[in-house]
C-alpha positions in Angstrom: -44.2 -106.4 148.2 -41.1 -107.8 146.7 -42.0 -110.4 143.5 -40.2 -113.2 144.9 -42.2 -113.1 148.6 -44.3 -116.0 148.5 -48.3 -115.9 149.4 -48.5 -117.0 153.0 -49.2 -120.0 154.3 -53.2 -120.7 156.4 -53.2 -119.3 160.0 -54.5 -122.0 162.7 -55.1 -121.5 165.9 -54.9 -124.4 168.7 -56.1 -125.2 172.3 -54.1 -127.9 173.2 -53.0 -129.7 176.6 -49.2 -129.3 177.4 -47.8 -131.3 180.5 -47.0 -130.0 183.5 -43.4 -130.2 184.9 -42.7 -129.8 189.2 -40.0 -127.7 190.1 -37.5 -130.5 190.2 -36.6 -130.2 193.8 -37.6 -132.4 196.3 -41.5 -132.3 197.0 -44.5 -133.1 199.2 -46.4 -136.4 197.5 -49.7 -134.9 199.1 -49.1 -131.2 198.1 -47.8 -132.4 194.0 -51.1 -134.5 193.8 -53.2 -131.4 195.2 -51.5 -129.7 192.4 -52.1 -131.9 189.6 -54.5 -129.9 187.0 -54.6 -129.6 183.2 -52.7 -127.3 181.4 -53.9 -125.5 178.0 -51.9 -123.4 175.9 -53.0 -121.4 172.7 -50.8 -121.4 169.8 -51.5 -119.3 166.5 -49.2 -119.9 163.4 -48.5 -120.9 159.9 -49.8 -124.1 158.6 -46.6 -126.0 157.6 -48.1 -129.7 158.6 -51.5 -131.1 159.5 -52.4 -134.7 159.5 -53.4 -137.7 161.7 -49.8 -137.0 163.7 -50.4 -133.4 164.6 -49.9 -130.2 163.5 -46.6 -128.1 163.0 -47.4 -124.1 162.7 -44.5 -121.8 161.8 -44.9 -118.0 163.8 -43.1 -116.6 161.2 -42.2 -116.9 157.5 -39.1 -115.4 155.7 -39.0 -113.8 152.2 -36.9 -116.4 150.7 -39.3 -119.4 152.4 -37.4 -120.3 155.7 -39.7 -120.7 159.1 -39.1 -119.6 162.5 -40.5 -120.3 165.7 -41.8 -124.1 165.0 -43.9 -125.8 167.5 -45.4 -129.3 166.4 -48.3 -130.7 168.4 -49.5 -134.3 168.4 -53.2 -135.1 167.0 -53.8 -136.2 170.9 -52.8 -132.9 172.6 -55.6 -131.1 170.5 -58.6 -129.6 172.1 -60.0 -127.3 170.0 -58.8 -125.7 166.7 -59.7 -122.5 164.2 -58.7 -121.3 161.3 -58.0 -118.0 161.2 -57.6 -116.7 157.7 
């Protein structure tokens, strides 16, 4: 491993609730309410932020310390987390 490559950052897992978006065309008020329903994602990434706002995990770190693939997620979306290493 090169010298200057950095000791990575905590791994968290997340359950959280994402919103839920219609196709955007006209629709059936009965049929969208029918429809209605939670929707959980799972994200696993890189600690970069974790406080009473959220969390923002990175799912991938660079050699010289840039991020890619940043999702932030407010505190209320949160279901369930894990740290993973």
């Amino acid at each position: 491993m090169p010298k200057n490559y950095r000791k990575p950052l905590p791994l968290l897992e997340i359950v959280w609730s994402d919103s839920q978006l219609s196709t955007g065309g006209w629709e059936d008020h009965g049929a969208t309410m029918r429809g209605r329903h939670r929707v959980f994602q799972r994200s696993v990434g890189y600690i970069l932020a974790d406080d009473k706002h959220g969390v923002m995990l990175a799912g991938s770190l660079s050699q010289g310390g840039n991020v890619h693939g940043v999702v932030t997620i407010p505190a209320s979306q949160i279901v369930k987390r894990r740290k993973v290493r």
